[in-house]
N, C-alpha and C positions, 0 to 999 in steps of 0.2 A: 504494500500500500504506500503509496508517494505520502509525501510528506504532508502536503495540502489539502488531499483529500482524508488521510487522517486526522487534519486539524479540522477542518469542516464538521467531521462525523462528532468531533467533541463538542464542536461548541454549537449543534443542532440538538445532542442532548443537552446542556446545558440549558440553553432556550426550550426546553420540553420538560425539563425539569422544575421549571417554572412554574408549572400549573399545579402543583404541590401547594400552593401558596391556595389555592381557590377549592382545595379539598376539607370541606368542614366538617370536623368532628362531634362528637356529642359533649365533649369535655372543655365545663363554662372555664372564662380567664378568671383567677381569684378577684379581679374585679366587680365580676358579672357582668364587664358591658357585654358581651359577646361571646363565641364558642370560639373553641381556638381551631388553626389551621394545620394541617399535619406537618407542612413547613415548621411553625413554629414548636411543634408536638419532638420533631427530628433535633433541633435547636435544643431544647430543653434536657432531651435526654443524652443527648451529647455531654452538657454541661453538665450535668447527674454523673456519667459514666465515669470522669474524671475525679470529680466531687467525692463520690461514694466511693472508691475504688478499694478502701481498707476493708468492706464491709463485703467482697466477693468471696467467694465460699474457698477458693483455689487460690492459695500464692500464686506469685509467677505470672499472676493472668496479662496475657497481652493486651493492653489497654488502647494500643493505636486499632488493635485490630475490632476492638470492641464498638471505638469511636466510629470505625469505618461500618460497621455492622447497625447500628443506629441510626446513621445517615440513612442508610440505601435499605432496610425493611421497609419503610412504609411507602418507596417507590410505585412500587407495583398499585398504588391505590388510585394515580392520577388516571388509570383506565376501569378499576376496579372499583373502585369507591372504596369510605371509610366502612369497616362494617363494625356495626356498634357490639361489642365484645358478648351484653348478655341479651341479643338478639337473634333469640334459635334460628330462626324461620331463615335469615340472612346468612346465618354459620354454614347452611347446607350446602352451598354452592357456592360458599368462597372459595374454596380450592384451587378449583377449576377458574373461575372470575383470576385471581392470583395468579395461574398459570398463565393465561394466554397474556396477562399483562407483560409478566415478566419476560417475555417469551417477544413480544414485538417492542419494548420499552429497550430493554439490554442488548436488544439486536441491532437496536440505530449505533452501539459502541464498535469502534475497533474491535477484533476478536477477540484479543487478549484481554481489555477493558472488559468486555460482555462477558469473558467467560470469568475473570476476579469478580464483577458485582455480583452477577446470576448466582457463583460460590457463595458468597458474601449472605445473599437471601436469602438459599436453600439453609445454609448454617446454622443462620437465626430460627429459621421456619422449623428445622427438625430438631432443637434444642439439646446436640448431644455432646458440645465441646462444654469447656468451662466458660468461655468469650460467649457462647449461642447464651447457655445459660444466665448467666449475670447481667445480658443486654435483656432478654425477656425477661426478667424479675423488676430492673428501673421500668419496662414499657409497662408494665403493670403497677408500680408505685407512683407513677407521676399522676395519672388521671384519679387514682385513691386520693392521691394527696388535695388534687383540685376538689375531687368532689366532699373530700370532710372539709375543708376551707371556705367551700362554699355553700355551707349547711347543705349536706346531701344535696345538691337541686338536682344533680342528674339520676340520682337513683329514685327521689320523688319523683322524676318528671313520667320514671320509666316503670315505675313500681315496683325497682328491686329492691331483693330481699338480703338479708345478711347471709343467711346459705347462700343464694347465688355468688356474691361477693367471692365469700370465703372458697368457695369453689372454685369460683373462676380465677383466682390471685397464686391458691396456694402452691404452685408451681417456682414461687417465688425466693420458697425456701431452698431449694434446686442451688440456685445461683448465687443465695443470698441470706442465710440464716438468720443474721441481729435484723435485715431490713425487713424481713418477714415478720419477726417477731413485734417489732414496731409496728409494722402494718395491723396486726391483729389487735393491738391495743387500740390503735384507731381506729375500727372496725369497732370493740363493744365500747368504746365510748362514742361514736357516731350512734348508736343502738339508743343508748342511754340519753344523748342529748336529742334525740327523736330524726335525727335525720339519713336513717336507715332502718326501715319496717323490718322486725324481727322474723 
């Protein structure tokens, strides 16, 4: 590949990657003006991964490689959409939604670009490294953290419950055992201060 049409291919994804910014999530800003954007969802956890990084379950974890994994998961959503975590109905066919994303998304890269992100997703997606783990443990902290910050409003808005929470998070302890445990506190005090239905 010349040099100029590989730089081309870069900076078409980049301009593509843009549209990340206009993928709305269910997860409010602890402001409340607004629901945040997966853009800023990727930002966050970024800054988490670094932040948190004493609190991984595995010494040793490669943290650039963790950075680079939190970027490029929620890629695949700008053709996918956001699927809202305790949204059965949605769950059943994200897979597939995920797949062909990622599939025409990573394919505008270079080859060797395509085939490092595509890695990069799968990693995350099948959570068997200690990097996969620790990144989906913060994707799962940050929106906990919006939604007790912001008195429950997203598990009110959606009727969940504290089983579902707990259900759907505790994979957290995987990657992340004190953050887990922190989580769970937040969890029966969101119970207690009424902003997650028992």
């Amino acid at each position: 590949m010349a040099d100029d049409e590989r730089l081309a291919r870069q900076i078409e994804f980049a301009l593509e990657i843009d549209k990340l910014k206009r993928v709305v999530r269910q997860t409010w800003h602890l402001d409340r003006s607004r629901k945040e954007n997966d853009a800023e969802h990727s930002w966050h956890l970024a800054v988490m991964a670094v932040l948190l990084a004493e609190y991984a379950a595995e010494p040793g974890l490669d943290l650039a490689r963790v950075v680079k994994m939190v970027l490029v998961h929620d890629l695949v959503e700008i053709d996918a959409g956001d699927t809202f975590v305790y949204d059965k109905v949605a769950l059943r066919d994200k897979p597939e939604r995920e797949e062909a994303a990622a599939k025409r998304l990573f394919g505008m890269l270079p080859e060797d670009q395509a085939a490092e992100f595509r890695g990069l997703w799968e990693e995350y997606e099948a959570r068997q490294t200690p990097e996969a783990r620790y990144a989906a443990g913060l994707d799962r902290l940050q929106p906990l953290l919006h939604n007790y910050h912001t008195g429950g409003r997203t598990w009110l808005e959606h009727g969940v419950r504290s089983a579902d929470v707990l259900a759907r998070n505790r994979h957290m302890a995987d990657g992340a055992p004190r953050l887990w445990q922190f989580a769970e506190e937040l969890i029966r005090d969101a119970v207690r201060k009424g902003y997650l239905a028992q």
